[in-house]
BAFI-3210 file (N, C-alpha, C; in Angstrom, 3 decimals, decimal comma, padded with zeros to 6 digits):
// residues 145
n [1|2|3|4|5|6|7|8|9|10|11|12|13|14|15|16|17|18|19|20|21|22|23|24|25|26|27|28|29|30|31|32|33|34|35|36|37|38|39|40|41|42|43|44|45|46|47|48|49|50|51|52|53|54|55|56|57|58|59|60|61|62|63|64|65|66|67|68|69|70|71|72|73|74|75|76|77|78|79|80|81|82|83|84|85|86|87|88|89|90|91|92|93|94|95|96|97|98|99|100|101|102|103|104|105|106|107|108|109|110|111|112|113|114|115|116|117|118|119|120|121|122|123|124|125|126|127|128|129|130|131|132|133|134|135|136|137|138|139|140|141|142|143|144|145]
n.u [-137,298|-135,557|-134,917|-134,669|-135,058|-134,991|-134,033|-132,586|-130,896|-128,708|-127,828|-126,204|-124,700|-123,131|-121,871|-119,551|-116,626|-113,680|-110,297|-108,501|-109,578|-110,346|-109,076|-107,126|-105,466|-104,447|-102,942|-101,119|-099,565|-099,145|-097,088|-095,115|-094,112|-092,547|-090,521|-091,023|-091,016|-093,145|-095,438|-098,842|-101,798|-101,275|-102,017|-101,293|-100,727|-101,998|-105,357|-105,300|-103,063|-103,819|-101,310|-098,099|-095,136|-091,957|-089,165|-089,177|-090,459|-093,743|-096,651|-099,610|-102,965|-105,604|-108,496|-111,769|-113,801|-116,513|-117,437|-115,376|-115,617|-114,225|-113,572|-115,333|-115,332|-116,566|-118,043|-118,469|-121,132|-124,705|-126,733|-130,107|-132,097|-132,683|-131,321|-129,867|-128,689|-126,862|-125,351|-124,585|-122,651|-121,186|-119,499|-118,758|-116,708|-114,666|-114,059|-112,661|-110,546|-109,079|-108,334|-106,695|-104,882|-103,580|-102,771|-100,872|-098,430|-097,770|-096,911|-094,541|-094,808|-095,315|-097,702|-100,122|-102,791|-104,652|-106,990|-109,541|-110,386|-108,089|-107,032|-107,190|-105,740|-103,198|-100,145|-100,057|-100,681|-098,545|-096,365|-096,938|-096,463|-093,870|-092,806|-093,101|-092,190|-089,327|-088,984|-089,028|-086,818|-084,825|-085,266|-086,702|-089,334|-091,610|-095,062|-097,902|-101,040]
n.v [-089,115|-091,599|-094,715|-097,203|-098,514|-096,171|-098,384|-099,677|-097,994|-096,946|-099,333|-099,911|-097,577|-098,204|-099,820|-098,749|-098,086|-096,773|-097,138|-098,369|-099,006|-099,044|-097,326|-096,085|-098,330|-099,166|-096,935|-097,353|-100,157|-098,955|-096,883|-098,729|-099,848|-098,320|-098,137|-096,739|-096,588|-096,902|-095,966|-096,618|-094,658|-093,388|-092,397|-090,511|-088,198|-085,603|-086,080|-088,559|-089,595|-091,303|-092,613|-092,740|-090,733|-090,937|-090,362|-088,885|-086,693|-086,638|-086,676|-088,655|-088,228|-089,853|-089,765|-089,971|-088,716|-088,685|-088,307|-086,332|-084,221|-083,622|-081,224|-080,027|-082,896|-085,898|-087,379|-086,328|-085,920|-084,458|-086,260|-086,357|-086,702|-085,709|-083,223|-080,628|-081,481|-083,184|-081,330|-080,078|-081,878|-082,409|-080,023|-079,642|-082,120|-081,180|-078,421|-079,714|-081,374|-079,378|-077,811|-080,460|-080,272|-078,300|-078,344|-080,090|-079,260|-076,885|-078,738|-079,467|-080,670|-082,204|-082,660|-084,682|-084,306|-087,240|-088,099|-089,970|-090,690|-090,232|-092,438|-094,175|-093,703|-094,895|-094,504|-091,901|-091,039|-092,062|-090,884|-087,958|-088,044|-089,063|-086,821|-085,291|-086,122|-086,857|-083,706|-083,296|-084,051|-082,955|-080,472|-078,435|-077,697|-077,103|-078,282|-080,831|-079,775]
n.w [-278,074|-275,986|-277,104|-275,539|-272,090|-268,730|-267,079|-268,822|-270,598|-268,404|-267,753|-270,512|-270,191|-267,934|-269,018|-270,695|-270,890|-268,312|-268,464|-270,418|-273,387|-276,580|-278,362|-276,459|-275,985|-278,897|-279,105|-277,012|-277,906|-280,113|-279,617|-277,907|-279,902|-281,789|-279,937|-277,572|-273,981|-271,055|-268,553|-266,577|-266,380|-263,745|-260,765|-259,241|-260,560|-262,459|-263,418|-263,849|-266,514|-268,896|-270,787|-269,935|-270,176|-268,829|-268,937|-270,978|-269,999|-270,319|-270,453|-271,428|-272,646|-273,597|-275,826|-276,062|-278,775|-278,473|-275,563|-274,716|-276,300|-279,298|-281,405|-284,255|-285,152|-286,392|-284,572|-282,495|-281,671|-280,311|-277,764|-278,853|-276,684|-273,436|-273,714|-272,435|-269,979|-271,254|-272,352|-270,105|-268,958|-271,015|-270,837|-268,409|-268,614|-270,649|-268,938|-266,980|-268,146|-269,165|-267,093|-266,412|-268,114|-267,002|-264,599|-264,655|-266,425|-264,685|-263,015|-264,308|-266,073|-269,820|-271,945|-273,991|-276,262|-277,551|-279,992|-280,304|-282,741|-284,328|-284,107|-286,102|-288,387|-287,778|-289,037|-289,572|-287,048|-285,800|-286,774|-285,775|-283,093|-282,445|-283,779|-281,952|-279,634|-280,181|-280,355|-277,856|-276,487|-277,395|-276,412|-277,286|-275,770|-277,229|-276,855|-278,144|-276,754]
ca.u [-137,599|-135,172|-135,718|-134,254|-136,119|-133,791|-132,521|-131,457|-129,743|-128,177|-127,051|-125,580|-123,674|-122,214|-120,478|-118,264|-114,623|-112,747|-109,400|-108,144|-110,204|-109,976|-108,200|-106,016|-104,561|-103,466|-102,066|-100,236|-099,524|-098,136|-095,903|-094,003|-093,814|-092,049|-089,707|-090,767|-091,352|-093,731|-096,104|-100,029|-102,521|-100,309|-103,361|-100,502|-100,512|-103,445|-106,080|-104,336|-103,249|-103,346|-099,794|-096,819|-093,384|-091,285|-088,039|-089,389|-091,927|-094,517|-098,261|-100,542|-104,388|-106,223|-109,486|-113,228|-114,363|-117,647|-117,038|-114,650|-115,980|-113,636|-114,235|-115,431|-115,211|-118,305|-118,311|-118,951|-122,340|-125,191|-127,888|-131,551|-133,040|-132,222|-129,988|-129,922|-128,331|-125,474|-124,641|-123,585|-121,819|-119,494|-119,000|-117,777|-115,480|-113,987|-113,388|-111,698|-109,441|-108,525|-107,957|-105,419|-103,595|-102,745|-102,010|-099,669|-097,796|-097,355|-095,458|-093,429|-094,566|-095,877|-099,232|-100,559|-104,036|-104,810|-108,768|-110,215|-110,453|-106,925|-106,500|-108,018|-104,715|-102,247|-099,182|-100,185|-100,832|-096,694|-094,913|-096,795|-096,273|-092,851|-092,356|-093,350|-091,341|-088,518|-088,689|-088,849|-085,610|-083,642|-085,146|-087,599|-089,888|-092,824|-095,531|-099,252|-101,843]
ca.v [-090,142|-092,790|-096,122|-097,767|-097,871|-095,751|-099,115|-100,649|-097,188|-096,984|-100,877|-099,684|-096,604|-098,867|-100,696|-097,589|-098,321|-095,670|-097,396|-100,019|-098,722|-099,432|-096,387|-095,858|-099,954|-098,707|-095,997|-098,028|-100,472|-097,998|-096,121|-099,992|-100,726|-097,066|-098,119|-095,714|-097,115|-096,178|-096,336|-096,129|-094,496|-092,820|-091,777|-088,921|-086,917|-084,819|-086,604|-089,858|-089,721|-093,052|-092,741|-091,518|-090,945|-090,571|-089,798|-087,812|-085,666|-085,857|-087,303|-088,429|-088,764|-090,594|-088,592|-090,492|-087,620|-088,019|-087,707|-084,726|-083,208|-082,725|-080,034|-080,575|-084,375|-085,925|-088,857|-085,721|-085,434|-084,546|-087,157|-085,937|-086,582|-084,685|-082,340|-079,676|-082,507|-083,780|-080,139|-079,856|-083,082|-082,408|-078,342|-080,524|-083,104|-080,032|-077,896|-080,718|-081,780|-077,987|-078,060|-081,864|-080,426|-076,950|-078,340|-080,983|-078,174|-076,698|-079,538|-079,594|-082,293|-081,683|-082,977|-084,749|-085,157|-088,378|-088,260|-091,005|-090,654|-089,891|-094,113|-094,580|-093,723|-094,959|-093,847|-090,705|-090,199|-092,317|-089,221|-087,040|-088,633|-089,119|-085,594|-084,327|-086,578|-085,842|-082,362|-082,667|-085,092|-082,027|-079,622|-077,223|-077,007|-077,368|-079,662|-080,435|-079,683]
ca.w [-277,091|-275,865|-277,320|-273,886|-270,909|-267,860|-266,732|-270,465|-270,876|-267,174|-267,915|-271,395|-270,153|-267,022|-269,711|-271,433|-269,808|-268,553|-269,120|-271,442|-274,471|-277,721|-278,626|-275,553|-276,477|-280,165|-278,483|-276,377|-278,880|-281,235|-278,581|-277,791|-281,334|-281,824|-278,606|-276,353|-272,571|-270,212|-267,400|-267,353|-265,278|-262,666|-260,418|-258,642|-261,663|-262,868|-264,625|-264,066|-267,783|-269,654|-270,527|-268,864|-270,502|-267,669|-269,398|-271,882|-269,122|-271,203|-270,481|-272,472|-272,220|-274,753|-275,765|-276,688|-279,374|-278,183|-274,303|-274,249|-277,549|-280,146|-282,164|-285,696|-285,281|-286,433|-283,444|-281,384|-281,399|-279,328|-277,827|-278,930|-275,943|-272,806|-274,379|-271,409|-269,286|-271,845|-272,706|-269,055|-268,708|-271,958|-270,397|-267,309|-268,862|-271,032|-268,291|-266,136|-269,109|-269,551|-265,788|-265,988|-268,655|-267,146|-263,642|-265,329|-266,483|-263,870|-262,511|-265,473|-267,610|-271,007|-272,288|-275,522|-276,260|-278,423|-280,348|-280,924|-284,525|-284,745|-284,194|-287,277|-288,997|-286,655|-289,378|-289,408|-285,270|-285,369|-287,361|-284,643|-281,469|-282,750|-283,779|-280,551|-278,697|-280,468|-279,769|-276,159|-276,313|-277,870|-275,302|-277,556|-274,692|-277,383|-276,804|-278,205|-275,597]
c.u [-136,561|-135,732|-135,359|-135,231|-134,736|-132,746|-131,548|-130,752|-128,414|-127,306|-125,958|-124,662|-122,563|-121,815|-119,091|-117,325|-114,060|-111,442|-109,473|-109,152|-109,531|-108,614|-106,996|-104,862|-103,535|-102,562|-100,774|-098,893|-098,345|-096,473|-094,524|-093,629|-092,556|-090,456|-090,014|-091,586|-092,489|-094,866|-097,525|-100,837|-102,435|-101,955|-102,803|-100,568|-102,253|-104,254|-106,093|-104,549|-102,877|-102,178|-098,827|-095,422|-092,481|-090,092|-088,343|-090,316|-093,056|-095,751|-099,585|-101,957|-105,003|-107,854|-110,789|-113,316|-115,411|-117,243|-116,307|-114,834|-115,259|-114,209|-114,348|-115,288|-116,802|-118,446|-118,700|-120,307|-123,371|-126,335|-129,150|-132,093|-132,114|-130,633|-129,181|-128,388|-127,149|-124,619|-123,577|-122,613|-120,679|-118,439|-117,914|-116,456|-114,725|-113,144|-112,077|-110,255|-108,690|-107,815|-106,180|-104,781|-102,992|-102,515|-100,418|-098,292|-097,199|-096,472|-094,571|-093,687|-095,588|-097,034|-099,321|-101,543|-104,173|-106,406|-108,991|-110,093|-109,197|-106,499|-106,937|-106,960|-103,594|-100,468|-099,007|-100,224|-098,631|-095,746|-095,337|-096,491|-094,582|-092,083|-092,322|-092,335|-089,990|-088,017|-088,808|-087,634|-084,581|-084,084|-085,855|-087,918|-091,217|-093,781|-097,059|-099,815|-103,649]
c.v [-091,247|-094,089|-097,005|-097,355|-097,048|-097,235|-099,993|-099,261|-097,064|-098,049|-100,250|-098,603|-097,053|-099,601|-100,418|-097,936|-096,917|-095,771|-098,589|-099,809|-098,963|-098,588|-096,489|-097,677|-099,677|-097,864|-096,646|-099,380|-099,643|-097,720|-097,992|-099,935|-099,564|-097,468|-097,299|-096,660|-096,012|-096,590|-096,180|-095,454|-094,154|-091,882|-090,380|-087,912|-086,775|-085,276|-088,168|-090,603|-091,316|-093,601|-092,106|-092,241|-090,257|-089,797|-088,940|-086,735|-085,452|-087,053|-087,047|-088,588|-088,750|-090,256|-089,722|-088,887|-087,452|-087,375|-086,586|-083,713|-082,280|-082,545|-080,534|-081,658|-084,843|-087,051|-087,976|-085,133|-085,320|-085,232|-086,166|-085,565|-085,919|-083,739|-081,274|-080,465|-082,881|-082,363|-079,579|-080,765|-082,734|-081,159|-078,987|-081,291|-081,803|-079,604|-078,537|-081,737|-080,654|-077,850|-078,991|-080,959|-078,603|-077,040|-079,555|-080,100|-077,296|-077,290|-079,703|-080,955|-081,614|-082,911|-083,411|-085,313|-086,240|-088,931|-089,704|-091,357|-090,635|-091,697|-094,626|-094,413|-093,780|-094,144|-092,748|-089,889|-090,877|-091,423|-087,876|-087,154|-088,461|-087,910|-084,720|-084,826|-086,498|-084,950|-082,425|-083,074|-083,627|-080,874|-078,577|-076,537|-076,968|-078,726|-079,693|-080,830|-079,667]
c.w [-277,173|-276,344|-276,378|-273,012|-270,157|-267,162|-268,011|-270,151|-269,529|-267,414|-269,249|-271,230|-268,964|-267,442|-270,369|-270,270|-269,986|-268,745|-269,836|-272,594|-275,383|-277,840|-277,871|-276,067|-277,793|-280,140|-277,914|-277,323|-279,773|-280,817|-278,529|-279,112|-281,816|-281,101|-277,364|-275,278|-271,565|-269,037|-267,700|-265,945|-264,140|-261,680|-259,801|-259,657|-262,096|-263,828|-264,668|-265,546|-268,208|-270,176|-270,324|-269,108|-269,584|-268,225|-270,603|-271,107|-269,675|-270,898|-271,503|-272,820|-273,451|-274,877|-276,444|-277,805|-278,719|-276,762|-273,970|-275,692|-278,582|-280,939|-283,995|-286,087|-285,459|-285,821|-282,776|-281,244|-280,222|-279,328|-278,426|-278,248|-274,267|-272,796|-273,115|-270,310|-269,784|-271,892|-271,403|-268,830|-269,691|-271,510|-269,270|-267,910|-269,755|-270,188|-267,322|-266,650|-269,397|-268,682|-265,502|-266,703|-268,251|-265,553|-264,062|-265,847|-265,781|-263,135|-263,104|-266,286|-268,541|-271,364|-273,686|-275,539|-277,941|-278,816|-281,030|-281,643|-284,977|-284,996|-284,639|-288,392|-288,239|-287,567|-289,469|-287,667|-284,951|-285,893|-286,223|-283,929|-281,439|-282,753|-282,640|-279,516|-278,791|-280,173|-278,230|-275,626|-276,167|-276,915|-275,900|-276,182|-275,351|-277,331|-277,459|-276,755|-275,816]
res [x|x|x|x|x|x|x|x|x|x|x|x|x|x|x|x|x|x|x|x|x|x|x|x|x|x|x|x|x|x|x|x|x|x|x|x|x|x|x|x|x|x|x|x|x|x|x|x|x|x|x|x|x|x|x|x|x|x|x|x|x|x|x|x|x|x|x|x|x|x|x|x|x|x|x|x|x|x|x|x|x|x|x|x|x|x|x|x|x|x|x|x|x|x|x|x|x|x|x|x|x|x|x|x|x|x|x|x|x|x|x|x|x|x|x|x|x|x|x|x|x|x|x|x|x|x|x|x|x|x|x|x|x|x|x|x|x|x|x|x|x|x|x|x|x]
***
């Protein structure tokens, strides 16, 4: 049983931000501090990812654990109470993140997802971000997705 009535919870879930989050800021944050330049929220591109390295082709969308449900993260849990209901909502945001990052691709830009949890050790997410970006400088062609 909810301990909210439907409009405390309704009021409390029309306060989650879909940009300018914690996370996505450290992200951002990080990336300047690094040097790398960039744009945000490009609504033309798929997903309209939270950041967009133009000269490097590479977009980057900044992930809630709970909301898109990474795997084996323990922020990703499920509510109690109408379970039936969330189970479809996370199947949705999944599929539609599976979706951004494999039409993004298609246009030729490369993809990096950024968890939540990961901006809990920002020196550790700056040797990846780094490493990845890196490699797209020199022209691998690999990217995380």
């Amino acid at each position: 049983m909810d301990v909210h009535t439907p409009e405390q919870r309704s009021f409390n879930m029309s306060r989650i931000r879909s940009k300018n989050t914690k996370p996505e800021l450290l992200v951002r944050r990080l990336l300047h501090h690094m040097g790398y330049r960039f744009r945000l929220h490009r609504r033309e591109l798929p997903g309209s990812p939270d950041v967009v390295l133009p000269r490097h082709h590479v977009l980057i969308y900044v992930h809630g654990c709970f909301w898109h449900r990474h795997e084996g993260c323990r922020f990703a849990t499920i509510p109690s109470t109408n379970t039936e209901k969330w189970q479809r909502k996370f199947q949705e945001n999944i599929l539609r993140d599976h979706k951004n990052r494999e039409d993004a691709q298609r246009l030729g830009w490369r993809s990096i997802v950024v968890w939540e949890c990961e901006t809990r050790n920002l020196e550790l997410l700056a040797f990846r971000l780094d490493a990845v970006l890196r490699q797209q400088t020199e022209g691998d062609g690999n990217a995380c997705g």
